[in-house]
C-alpha positions in Angstrom: 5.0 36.3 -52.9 8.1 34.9 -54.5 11.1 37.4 -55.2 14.5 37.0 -56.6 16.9 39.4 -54.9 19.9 40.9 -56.8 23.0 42.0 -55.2 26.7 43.3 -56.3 28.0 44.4 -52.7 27.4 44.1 -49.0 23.9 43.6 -48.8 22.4 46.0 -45.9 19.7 45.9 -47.6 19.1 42.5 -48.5 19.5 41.5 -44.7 16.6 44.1 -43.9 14.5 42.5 -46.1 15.2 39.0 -44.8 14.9 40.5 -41.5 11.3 41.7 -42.4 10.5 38.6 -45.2 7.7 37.3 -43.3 6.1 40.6 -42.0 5.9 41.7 -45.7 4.4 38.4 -46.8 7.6 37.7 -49.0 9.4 34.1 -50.1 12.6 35.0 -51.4 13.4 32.7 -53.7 17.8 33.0 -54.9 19.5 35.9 -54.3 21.8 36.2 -57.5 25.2 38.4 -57.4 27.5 39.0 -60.1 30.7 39.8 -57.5 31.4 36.0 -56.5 32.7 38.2 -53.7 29.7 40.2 -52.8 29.3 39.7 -48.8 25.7 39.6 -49.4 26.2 36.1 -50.7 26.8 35.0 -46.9 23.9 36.8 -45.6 22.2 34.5 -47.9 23.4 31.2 -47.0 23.4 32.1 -43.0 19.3 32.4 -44.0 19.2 29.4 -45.2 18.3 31.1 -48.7 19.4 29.7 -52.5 22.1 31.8 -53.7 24.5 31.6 -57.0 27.1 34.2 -58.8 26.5 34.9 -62.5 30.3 35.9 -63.8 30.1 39.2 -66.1 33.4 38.0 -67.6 32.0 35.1 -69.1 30.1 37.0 -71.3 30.8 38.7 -74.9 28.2 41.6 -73.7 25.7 42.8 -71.6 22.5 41.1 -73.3 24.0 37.6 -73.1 24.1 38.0 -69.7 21.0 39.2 -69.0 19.9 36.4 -71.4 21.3 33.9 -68.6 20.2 35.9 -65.5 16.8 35.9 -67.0 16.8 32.0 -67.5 18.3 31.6 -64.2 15.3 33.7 -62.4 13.2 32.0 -64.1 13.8 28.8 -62.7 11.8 30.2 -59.2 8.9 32.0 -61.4 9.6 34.8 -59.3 6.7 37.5 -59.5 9.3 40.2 -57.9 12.6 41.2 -58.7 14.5 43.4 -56.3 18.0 45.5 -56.6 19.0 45.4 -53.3 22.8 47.2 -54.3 23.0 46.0 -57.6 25.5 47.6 -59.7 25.1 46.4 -63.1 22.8 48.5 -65.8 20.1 46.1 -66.7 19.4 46.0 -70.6 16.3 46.9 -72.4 15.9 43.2 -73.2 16.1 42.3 -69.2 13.8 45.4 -68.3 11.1 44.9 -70.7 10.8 41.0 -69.9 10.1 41.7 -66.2 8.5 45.1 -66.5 6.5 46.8 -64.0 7.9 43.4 -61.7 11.4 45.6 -61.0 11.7 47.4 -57.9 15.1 49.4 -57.0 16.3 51.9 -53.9 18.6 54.6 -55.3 20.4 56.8 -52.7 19.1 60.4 -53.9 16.2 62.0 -54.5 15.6 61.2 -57.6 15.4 62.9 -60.4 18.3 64.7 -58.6 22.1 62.8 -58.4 20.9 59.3 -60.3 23.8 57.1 -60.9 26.7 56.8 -58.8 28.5 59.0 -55.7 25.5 60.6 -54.9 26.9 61.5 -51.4 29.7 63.2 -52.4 27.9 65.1 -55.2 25.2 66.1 -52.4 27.7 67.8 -50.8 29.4 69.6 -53.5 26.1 71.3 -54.9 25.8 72.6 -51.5 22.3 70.7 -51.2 20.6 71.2 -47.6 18.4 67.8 -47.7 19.0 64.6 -49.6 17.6 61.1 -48.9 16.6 58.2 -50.6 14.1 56.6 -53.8 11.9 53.5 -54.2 11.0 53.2 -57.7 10.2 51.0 -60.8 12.8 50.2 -62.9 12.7 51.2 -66.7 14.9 51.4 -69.0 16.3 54.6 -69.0 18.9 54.5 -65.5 17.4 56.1 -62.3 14.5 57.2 -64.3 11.3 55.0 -63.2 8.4 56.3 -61.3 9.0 57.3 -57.9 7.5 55.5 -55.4 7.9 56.6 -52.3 10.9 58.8 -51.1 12.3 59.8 -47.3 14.7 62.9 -46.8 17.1 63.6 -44.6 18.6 67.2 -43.6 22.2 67.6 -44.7 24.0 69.4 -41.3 27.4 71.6 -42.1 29.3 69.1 -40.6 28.1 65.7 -42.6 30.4 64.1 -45.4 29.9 61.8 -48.2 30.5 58.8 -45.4 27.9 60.4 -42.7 25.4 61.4 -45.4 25.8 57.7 -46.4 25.2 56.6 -43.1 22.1 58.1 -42.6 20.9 57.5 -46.1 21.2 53.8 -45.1 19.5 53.7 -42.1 16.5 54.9 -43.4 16.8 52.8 -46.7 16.8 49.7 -44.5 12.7 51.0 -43.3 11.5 52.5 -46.3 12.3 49.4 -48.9 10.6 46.6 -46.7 7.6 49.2 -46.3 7.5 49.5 -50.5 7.9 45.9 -51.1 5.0 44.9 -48.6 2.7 47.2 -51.1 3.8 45.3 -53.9 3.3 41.9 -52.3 -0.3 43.0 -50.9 -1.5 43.8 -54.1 -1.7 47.6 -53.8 1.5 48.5 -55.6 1.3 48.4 -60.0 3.4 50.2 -62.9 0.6 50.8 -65.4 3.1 52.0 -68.2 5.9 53.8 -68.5 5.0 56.9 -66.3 2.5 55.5 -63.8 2.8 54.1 -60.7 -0.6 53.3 -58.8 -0.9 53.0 -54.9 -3.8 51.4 -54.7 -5.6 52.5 -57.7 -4.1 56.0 -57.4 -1.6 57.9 -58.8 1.1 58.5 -56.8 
């Protein structure tokens, strides 16, 4: 199946994928950043795979630059777009053009800690576990069916950069295992609230 991958940052993520592209019967197409700086950018080009930079600033506002990342996706009819680290709030106008073809990880257990610093905001409710979200995007941030989720204890002596650490080592098995679902089929958003596992509720 053909994906487009978006990325803002390092790209942990994206590499795990790559690592696992064939296993989880996935083509990826571009992987698109808006940070011309984004190191994920050279993960993509040592795999050989299509990248370009779309550059916020050239834009008067948010829709016209989801109005050129749409026509740019769609120049690899993509059937899967994946957030692999991207930091940018997609619009209602990009979200309901691709919907129920989204896919995001979010480190939290959502609906707990969506947005950003979740780490560091783990620690300061005095949480005891924490871990990570696979989910559809919709439009309202952090808010699409849950997928599948992993937790991790949080220990007296872990920080924002240990929980992090852990976060991302699991994020890097749990988001290849999700995608592979979506590629075989067995993964749909049926509406807003509803995400089936093959043909079930989950």
């Amino acid at each position: 199946m053909k994906a487009v991958v978006l990325i803002s940052g390092n790209g942990s993520n994206l590499q795990s994928i790559i690592d696992n592209a064939d296993r989880i019967d996935l083509q990826i197409s571009c992987v698109i950043s808006n940070n011309k700086n984004a190191f994920g950018l050279k993960r993509a080009e040592s795999s050989q795979i299509r990248s370009c930079t779309i550059d916020p600033e050239k834009f008067n506002s948010k829709e016209s630059f989801d109005e050129e990342l749409i026509q740019k996706i769609n120049q690899f009819n993509p059937e899967l777009i994946i957030l692999a680290g991207y930091m940018r709030i997609l619009t209602p106008l990009f979200v309901s053009y691709y919907f129920g073809k989204i896919l995001n990880i979010h480190p939290s257990l959502l609906p707990k800690f969506p947005g950003l610093n979740t780490h560091q905001r783990v620690i300061d409710a005095s949480e005891k576990i924490h871990g990570v979200s696979v989910h559809f995007v919709t439009e309202e941030l952090d808010c699409g069916p849950v997928v599948k989720q992993e937790i991790i204890d949080v220990e007296s002596t872990d920080n924002a950069q240990s929980l992090a650490a852990k976060v991302l080592e699991i994020e890097h098995t749990i988001y290849p295992k999700v995608i592979h679902w979506y590629t075989q089929g067995r993964l749909k958003l049926t509406n807003n609230t509803n995400a089936k596992l093959d043909g079930k509720l989950i």
